[in-house]
Structures are given as structure tokens and as C-alpha cells.
C-alpha positions in Angstrom: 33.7 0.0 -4.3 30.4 1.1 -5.5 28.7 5.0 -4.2 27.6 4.3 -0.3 24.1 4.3 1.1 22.9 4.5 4.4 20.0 2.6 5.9 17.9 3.9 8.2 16.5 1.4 10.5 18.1 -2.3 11.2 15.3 -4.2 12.0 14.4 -6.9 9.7 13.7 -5.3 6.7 16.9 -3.1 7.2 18.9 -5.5 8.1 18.2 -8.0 5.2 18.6 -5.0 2.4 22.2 -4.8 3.9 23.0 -8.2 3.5 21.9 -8.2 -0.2 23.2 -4.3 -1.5 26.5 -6.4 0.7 26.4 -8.9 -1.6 26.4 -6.6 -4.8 29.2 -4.6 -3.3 28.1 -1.4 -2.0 29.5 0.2 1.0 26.6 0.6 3.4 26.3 2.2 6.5 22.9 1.1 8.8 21.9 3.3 11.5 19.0 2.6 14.1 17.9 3.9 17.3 17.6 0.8 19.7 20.5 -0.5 21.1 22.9 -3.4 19.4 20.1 -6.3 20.1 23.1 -8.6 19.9 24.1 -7.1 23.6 21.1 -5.7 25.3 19.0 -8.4 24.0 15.5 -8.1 22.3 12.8 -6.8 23.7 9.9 -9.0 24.5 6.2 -8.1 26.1 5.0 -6.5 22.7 5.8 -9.2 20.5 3.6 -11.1 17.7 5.5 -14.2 16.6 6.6 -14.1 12.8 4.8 -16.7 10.6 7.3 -17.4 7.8 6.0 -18.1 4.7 7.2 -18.2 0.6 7.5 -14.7 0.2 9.6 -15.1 3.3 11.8 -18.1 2.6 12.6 -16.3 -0.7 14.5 -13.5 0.4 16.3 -15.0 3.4 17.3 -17.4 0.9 18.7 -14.9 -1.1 20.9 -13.7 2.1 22.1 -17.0 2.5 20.9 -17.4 5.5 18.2 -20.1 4.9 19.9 -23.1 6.9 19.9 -20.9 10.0 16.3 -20.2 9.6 15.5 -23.6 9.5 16.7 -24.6 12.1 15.4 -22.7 14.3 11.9 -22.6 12.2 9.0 -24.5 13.8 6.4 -25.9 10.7 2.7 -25.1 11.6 0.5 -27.0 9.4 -2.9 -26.0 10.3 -4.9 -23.8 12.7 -6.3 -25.7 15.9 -9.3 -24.0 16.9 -10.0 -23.8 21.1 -13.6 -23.5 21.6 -15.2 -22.5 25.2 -15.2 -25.8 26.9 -11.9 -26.9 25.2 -12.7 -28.9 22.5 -10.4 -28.7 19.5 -10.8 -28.3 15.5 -8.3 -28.3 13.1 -8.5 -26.5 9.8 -5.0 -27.6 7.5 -3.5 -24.3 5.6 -2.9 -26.1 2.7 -2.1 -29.5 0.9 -0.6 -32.3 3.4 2.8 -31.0 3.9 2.6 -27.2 3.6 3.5 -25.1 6.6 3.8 -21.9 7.4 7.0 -21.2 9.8 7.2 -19.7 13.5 10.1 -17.6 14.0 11.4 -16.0 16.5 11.7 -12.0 15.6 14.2 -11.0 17.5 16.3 -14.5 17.0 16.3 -13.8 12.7 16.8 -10.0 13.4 19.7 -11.1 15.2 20.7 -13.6 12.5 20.4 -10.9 9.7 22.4 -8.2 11.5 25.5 -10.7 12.3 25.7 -12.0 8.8 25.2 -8.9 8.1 28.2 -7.5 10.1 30.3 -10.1 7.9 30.7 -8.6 5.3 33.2 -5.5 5.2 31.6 -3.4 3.1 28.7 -2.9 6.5 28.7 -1.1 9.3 25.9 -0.6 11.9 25.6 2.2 14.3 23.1 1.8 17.1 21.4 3.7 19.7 20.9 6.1 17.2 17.9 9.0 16.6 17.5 9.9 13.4 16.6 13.7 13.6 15.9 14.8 9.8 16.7 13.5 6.1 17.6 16.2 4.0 16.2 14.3 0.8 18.3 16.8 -1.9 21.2 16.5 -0.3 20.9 12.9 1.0 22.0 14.0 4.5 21.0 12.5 7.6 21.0 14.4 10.7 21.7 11.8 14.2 22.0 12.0 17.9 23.1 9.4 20.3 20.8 8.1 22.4 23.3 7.7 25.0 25.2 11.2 24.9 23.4 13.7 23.2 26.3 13.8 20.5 24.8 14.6 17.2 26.5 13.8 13.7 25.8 14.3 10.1 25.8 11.1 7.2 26.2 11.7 4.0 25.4 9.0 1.3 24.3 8.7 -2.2 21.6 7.1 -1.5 18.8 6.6 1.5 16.7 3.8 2.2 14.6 3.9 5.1 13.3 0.8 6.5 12.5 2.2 10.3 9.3 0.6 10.7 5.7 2.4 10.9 6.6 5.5 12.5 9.4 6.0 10.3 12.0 9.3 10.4 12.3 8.7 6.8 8.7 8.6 5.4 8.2 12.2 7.7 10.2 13.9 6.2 8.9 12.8 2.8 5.6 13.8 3.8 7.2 17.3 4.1 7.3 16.8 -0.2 4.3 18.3 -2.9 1.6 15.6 -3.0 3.1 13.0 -1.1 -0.3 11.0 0.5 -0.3 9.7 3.3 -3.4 8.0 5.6 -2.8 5.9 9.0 -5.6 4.1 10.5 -5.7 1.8 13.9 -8.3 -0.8 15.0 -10.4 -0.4 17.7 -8.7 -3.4 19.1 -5.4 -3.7 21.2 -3.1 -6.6 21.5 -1.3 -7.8 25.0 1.4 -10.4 24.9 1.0 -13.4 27.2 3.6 -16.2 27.4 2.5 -19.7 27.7 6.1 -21.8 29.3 7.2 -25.0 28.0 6.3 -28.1 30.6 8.5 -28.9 33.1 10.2 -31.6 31.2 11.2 -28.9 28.6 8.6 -29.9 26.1 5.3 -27.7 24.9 2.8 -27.6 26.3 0.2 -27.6 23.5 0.9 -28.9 19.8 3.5 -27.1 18.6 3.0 -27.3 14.5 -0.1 -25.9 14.9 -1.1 -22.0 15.0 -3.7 -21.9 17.9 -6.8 -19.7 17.8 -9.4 -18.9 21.0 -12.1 -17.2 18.1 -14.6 -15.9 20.0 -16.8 -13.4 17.8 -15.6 -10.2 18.5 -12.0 -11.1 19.8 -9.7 -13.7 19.9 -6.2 -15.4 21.3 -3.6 -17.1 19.2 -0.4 -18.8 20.6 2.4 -19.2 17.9 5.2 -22.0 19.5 9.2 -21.6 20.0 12.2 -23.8 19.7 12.7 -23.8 23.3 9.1 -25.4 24.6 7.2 -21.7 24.8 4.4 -20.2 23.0 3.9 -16.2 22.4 0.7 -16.1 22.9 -0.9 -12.8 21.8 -4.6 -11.2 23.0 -6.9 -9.6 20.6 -9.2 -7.3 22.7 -11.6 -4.1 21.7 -10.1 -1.2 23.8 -13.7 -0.4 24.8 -17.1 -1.3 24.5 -19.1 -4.3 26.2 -17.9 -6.8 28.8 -14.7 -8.2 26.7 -13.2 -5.2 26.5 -9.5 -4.2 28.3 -11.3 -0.8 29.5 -13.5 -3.6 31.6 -10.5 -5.8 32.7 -9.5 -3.5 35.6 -9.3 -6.1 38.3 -7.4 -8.7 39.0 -11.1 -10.6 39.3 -12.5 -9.4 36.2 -9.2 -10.5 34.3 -10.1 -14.2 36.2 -13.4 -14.1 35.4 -13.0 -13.1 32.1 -10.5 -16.2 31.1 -12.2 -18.2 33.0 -15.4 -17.9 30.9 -13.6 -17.4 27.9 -10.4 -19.4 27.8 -11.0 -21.6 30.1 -8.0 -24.1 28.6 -5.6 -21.6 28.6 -5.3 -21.1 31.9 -4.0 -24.6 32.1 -0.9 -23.2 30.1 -0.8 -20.1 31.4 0.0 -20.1 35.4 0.9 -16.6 35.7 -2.1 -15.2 33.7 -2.3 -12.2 36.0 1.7 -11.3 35.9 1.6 -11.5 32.1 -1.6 -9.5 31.7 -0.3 -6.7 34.6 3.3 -6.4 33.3 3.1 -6.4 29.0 1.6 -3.5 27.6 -1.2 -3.2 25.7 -0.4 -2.1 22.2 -2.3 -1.1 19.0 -2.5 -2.6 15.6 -2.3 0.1 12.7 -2.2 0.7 9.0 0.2 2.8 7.2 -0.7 3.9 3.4 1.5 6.4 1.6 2.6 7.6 -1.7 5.1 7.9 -3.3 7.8 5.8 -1.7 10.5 7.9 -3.3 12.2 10.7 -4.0 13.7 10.8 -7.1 16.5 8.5 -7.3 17.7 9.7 -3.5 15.4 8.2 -1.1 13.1 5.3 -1.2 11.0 3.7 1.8 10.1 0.1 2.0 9.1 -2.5 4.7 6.8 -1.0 7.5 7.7 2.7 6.7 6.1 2.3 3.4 3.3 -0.2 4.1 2.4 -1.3 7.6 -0.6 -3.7 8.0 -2.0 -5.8 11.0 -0.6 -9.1 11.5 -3.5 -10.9 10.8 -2.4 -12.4 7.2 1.2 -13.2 8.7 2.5 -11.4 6.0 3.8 -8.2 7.1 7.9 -9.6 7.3 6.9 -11.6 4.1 5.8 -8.6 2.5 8.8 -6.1 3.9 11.6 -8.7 2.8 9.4 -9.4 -0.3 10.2 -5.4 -1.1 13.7 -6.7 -0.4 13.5 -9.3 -3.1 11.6 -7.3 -5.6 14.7 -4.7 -5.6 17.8 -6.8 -5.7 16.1 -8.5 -8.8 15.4 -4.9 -10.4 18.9 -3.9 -9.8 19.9 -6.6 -12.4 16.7 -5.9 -14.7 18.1 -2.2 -14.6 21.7 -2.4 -14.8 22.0 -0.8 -11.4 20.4 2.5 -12.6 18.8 3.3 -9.4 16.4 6.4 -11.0 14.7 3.1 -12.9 14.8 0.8 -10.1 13.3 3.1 -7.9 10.3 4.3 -10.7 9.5 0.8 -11.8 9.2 -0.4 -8.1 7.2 2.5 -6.7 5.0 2.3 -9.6 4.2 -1.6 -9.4 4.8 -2.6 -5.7 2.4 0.3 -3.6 -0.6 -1.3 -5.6 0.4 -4.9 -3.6 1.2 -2.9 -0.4 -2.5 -1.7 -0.5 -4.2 -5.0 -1.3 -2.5 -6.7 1.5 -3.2 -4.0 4.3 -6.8 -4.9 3.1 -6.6 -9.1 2.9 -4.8 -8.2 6.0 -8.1 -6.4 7.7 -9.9 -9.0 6.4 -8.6 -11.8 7.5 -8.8 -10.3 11.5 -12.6 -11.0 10.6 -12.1 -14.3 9.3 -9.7 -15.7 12.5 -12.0 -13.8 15.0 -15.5 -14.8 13.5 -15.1 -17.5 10.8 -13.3 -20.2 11.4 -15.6 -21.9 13.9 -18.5 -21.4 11.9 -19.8 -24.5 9.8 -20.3 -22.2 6.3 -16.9 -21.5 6.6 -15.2 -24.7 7.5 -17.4 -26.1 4.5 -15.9 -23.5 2.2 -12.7 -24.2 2.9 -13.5 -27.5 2.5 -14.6 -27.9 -1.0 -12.1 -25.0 -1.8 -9.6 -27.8 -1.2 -11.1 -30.1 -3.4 -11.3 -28.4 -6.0 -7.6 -27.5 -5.8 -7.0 -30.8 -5.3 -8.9 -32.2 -8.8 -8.2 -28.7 -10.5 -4.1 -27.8 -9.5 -4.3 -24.9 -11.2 -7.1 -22.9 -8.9 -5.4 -21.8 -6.2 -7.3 -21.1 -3.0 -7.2 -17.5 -1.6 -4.8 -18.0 1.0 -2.7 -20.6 -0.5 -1.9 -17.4 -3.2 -0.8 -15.4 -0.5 0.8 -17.8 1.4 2.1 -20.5 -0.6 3.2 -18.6 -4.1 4.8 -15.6 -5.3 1.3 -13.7 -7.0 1.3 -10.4 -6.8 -0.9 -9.4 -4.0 -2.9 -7.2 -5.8 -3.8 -10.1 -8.0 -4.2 -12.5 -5.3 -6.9 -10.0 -3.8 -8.9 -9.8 -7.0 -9.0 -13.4 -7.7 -10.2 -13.7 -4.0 -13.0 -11.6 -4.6 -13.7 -13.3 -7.7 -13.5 -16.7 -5.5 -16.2 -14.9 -2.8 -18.6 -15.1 -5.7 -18.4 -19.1 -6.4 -18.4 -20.4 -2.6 -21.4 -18.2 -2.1 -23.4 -19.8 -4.9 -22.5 -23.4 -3.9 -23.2 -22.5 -0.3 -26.7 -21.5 -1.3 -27.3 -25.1 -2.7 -30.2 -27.2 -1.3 -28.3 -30.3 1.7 -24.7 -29.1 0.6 -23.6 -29.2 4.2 -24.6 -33.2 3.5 -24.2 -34.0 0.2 -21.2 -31.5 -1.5 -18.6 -34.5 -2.4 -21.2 -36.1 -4.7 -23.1 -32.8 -5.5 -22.8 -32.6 -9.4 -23.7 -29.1 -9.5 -21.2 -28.1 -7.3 -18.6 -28.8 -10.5 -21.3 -27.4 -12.7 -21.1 -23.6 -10.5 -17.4 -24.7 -11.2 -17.2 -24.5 -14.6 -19.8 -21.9 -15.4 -17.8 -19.4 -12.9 -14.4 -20.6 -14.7 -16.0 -19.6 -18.0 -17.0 -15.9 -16.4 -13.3 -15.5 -15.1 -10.4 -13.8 -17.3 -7.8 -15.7 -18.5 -5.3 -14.0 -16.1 -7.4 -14.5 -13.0 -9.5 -17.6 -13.5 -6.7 -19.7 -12.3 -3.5 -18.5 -10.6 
């Protein structure tokens, strides 16, 4: 049996680096601080619905848990815009046939922990607060939740993967020149929970992501297996009318749906029990570095890199860091003071560029995708993939590839450049499928691009 190592955390990331280092035949122990999710079930009211994607498929792949997944996976083709009197757009995500995948969180955390729990060589402790890492000595200082007993884990190695706020990363920071910057939107998000029908079934289309975009907020609903939607509330904490500091009645919550999402509360009968009873939570981002120390301790998932859900890619990017690893550990020989060297020094570059398509993409679901520029952009974007397979739309490279997303980020800037110069052509909102100078802007950006970022 290979040295042990302890995890620090068994949430998905955590959970899915046991099942791999499993696989390889380390001893691991995994300790985290909620209770066994498997008994006291997962809690829900502050909840944003995963949107499984190829970074995602990947790894669970590689855990052997893919089937599962699937099963429970529901595709979403497209987003289906809701504007203010109910009418309904729909923007495809990529070519006929790709989806990205709502999951349950708490249904795959629970997956990865029990196939976890298969293998021998695991053991999970839970209800369990981490209260210091000793990084030299690879020590881990605990105390139960539930009896104030505390108890000392010794390990060769540490991994934390306990989320955003993470035991782990703190005492890190506590290291010479370790940087570290956290930053949260002026927005908030509330859970609301849109029930199947009565006859079981949903009650809007389920392989669809839906978006309320309405400027300077938004709603989205992502569907379940069984009927539901999570639907999730985008909302400035202050500041003008839409606000939640405003929404302090059960009238001004009405009112406010009422003019806003007016179709929603069609699906959503118990608008004010939902709003009253989930909290309102905030959306933040987490840059640090370095993500190790030494060859002792290294931090990945949300405790390295947390980002704002609106890119879908914050599991894809966490079990993505999972993926990277286990391939490194054969690139390496299992020589962890490599492993952990070449990943810190290649993977916080794609941590940072996603926190930032991330950010960017909050503007693009709240203000864009209504707007006729933008609709038109994606448009053509499409049809040029579809006559040149080799460019690869923005978002299809995050979503629907494997590019690093550093690169992705750079050859979506690049990509800014082009639509903007078509879109300032004379009629192109008429005439862009038999424009010739829209291939003509084509090819003379093409011949601007690098080799290495021209076409993905």
C-alpha cells in the first residue's frame, strides 16, 4: 500500500480525487465538516444546479461512474429566453446535438462518496472541523462537530478541496508571499423551486436552460429527473427598485414578479414561501497563489479557484484539476514534488481566466442574449463554425472541448475583434448569409491570428 493522504473536504471535488488516488492504490483518509449527506441528506435552499459539461464528463468518466451520471443527467440543448410578457426565444449552445447536462449536486456528491466508500483503501470521517494544518509536518488538527472531541491526522500528504472558504488555503496564507485576493458581486442569489405538474411531468421544457434576462438581473431554472426545476434569482443587494433591500414586503415581492416574471408565477405557486424561507446568498471570487507547499500540501477545486456560476464551469473546472493530476501522476512517475510544480505552474493561469469568462458571461446572460446584435453574433459565429470546423466559437471552447482556458479566453478576445467589424457592416442584420464581405473580415482576421490561436 502506497504513503496515505488525507483529504480535506468531501464535496465534489474531494470526493472524486478519492476515487481516483483509490484507483492508483493509496490509502486515503477524507475528512469534512457536514454531516454524512448519505444520512442527513443534502441540503437544499442555497443551491445552483450543476451544468455538466466536457471537462465534466471527463473526469467522472475516469471514476467510473459515467453510466450513473447519465442516467440521472438531463441534456439542455439551448437557452430559452422568457421575455416580460412571456414570449419565448431560443438560442442553441452549440451544433444540433450538443448539450450541456443538469445534475443534481447533491445526487453526484452522493454518487462519488459511495463509490468512493468502495474501495478499501478509503475512509470518510464526517461532521468534522478542521482546526489547523500544520503544512511541515503534514498534521491536521479536528474536532467533532457533535462532541467537542478533538484528534490529530497524520499523512504524507494534504490535499484540500474544502470549498471557497477553505481550512486548508488559510493556513497557507499564513506562508511568505502566498497571494491571495477574494471579491463578491454586488448581486445575491435566492433559490426558488419551481414543482413538477401534477401528473409528475415539468412544467416548462426540460432540455432547455431557462433565462428571465432583464438588464441588470436575471432568473434561470435548470430542470431535475423528478419533474422540478431549481430555479435560481439573480438580484443587486441594493440600489434601485429591483433590488432585495427593496423586496421587503410580501407586496413588493408580488409586485415585483408580477412586472417582471410575470410567467413564472404560473410555475411557481408558492413564490412567497420560497422567497421568505431560502436565504439569500453571495456569489464570490477566490484567487490565490501558490496552491502548494512544497510537495506536502496542494489546494484545488473551490479552495484554489472559486468563480461565479455563470459559465457552468466551476465543477467542470474543480474535477478538471482532478483530471489534470491523475494524468500527471503517470507523466511523473508518481513523484509528487513534480506533479505538484508542474500543475501549480500551468493550471492557476486557467483558474484565473475562467473566474474572468466567468464574470463575463453574468453580463452576457443578464444583458445580451435578448439583444438583436447579440443573437446576430451568435448567429453567424455558428456559421462560420459550421463552413470552417476548425474555428471554434467562444463558448463551444469552454464548453464543448478540452482547451486550456487560458487559451480559450485569448482566442475569445481575439473573436470580440471579428464580430465587432462584421456587426458594423452596412444591412447585416438583413443581408449576413449572402454578405460576401462578411467571409472577406473572415479571412483577413484569420491571416492577423497566430497559428496557435487562429483556430482552436
Amino acid at each position: 500500500m502506497k504513503a496515505p493522504i488525507l483529504i480535506i473536504g468531501a464535496g465534489l471535488v474531494g470526493s472524486l480525487w478519492a476515487v481516483l488516488l483509490a484507483k492508483r492504490g493509496y490509502q486515503v483518509q477524507v475528512f469534512e465538516l457536514r454531516d454524512d449527506p448519505r444520512k442527513a441528506g443534502f441540503a437544499c435552499g442555497r443551491s445552483i444546479n450543476l451544468a455538466m459539461s466536457h471537462r465534466g464528463w471527463k473526469a467522472v468518466a475516469k471514476a467510473g461512474i459515467e453510466q450513473q451520471i447519465q442516467e440521472q443527467a438531463i441534456p439542455m440543448y439551448g437557452r430559452l429566453m422568457h421575455d416580460t410578457k412571456g414570449g419565448l426565444t431560443h438560442q442553441p449552445y452549440g451544433k444540433e446535438g450538443q448539450a450541456i447536462y443538469s445534475v443534481s449536486r447533491g445526487g453526484l456528491n452522493i454518487e462519488l462518496i459511495n463509490i468512493a466508500d468502495q474501495h478499501p483503501n478509503v475512509s470518510f470521517h464526517f461532521g468534522q472541523k478542521c482546526l489547523n494544518v500544520d503544512l511541515d509536518s503534514t498534521t491536521a488538527l479536528f474536532e467533532s462537530r457533535h462532541n467537542g472531541q478533538q484528534r490529530q491526522v497524520k499523512a504524507e500528504r494534504i490535499f484540500g478541496t474544502d470549498g471557497a472558504f477553505s481550512s486548508v488555503r488559510r493556513s497557507l496564507m499564513k506562508t511568505p508571499r502566498f497571494n491571495y485576493s477574494q471579491s463578491f458581486l454586488s448581486y445575491g442569489y435566492k433559490e426558488l423551486h419551481i414543482p413538477p405538474k401534477s401528473d409528475g411531468s415539468h412544467a416548462l421544457d426540460k432540455n432547455a436552460l431557462h433565462i428571465w434576462p432583464r438588464g441588470q438581473f436575471m432568473m434561470i431554472a435548470l430542470p431535475n429527473p423528478d419533474g422540478s426545476f431549481t430555479g435560481t434569482l439573480f438580484l443587486p443587494y441594493e440600489g434601485g427598485s429591483s433590488a432585495f433591500e427593496q423586496l421587503n414586503s410580501d407586496e413588493a415581492i408580488l409586485r415585483f414578479f408580477q412586472d417582471q416574471f410575470p410567467d413564472s408565477l404560473q410555475v411557481i405557486p408558492n413564490i412567497l414561501e420560497e422567497f421568505h424561507e431560502n436565504p439569500t446568498s453571495s456569489l464570490v471570487t477566490i484567487r490565490c497563489s501558490p496552491w502548494r507547499y512544497q510537495d506536502k500540501a496542494l489546494i484545488i477545486g473551490d479552495a484554489s479557484h472559486a468563480i461565479v456560476p455563470f459559465y457552468g464551469q466551476g465543477m467542470n473546472a474543480g474535477f478538471e484539476d482532478c483530471t489534470i493530476l491523475d494524468e500527471m501522476i503517470d507523466t511523473f512517475e508518481g513523484d509528487w514534488g513534480k506533479i505538484f510544480e508542474a500543475f501549480n505552474s500551468s493550471r492557476i493561469k486557467d483558474a484565473n481566466a475562467i473566474a474572468d469568462l466567468a464574470l463575463r458571461n453574468f453580463i452576457e446572460m443578464r444583458d445580451k442574449v435578448a439583444d438583436p446584435d447579440f443573437l446576430l453574433r451568435k448567429a453567424i459565429a455558428a456559421d462560420l463554425h459550421e463552413r470552417h470546423p476548425q474555428f471554434l466559437p467562444l463558448y463551444s471552447q469552454v464548453t464543448f472541448s478540452h482547451i486550456p482556458y487560458s487559451e480559450a479566453l485569448q482566442q475569445g478576445l481575439a473573436q470580440d475583434q471579428l464580430f465587432e467589424d462584421i456587426l458594423r457592416l452596412p444591412g447585416i442584420h438583413e443581408n449576413w448569409k449572402s454578405n460576401p464581405e462578411v467571409d472577406q473580415l473572415f479571412k483577413a482576421w484569420l491571416s492577423k491570428q497566430p497559428s496557435s490561436t487562429a483556430m482552436a
